[in-house]
C-alpha positions in Angstrom: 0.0 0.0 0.0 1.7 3.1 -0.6 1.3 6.6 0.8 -1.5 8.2 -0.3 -3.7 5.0 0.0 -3.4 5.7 3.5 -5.1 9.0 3.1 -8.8 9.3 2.8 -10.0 12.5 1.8 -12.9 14.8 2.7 -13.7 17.6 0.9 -16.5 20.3 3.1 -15.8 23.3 1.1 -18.6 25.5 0.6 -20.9 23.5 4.0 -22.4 26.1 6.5 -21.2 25.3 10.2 -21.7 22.8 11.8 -21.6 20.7 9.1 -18.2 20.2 8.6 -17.2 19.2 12.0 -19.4 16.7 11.6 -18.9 15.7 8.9 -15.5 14.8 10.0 -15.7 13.3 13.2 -18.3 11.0 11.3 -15.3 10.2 9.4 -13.0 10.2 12.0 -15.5 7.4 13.6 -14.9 5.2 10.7 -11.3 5.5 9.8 -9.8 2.3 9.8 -6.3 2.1 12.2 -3.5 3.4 10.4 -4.7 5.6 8.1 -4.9 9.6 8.0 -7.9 12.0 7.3 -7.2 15.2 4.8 -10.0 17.6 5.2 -9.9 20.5 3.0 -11.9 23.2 4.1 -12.3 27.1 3.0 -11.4 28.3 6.9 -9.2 27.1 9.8 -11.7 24.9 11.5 -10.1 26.1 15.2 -13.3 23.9 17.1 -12.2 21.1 16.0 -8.8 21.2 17.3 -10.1 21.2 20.8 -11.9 17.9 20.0 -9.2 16.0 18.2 -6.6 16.8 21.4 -9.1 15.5 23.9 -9.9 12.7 21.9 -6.2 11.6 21.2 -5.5 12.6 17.6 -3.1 14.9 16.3 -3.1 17.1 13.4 -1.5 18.9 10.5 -2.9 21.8 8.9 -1.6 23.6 6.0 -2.8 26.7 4.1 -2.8 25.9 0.6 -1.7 29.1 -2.3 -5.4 29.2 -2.5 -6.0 30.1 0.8 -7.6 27.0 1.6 -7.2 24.4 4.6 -6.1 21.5 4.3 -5.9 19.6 7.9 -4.4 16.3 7.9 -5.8 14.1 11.1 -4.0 10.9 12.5 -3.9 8.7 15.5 -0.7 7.9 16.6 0.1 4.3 16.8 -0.8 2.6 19.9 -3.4 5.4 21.0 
């Protein structure tokens, strides 16, 4: 399996709050181990940050040219 099949993608662009955040902690629910979320999202989606820490997940979040989000969400082995 190589890198990016370890990614699963959600794109929530364009949803009104609070759709997005749940639309990724549905996600988040169903990741399989070992594999990363990338959200992209048109602003920094600061909630959600809260709720990955206290939930064990950590997070990557880049600001594309576009000035889009792109937050990359991972558990790290053995949590």
């Amino acid at each position: 399996m190589s890198a990016a099949d370890d990614i699963v993608r959600l794109d929530v662009r364009g949803l009104e709050p609070p759709e997005p955040l749940e639309r990724v902690l549905d996600a988040l629910g169903r990741l399989p181990d070992g594999r990363r979320l990338c959200m992209l999202i048109e602003r920094e989606p600061r909630p959600l940050y809260r709720i990955l820490a206290n939930n064990g997940y950590r997070y990557c979040t880049d600001v594309l040219p576009d000035y889009l989000y792109e937050i990359t969400i991972w558990r790290p082995d053995g949590a």
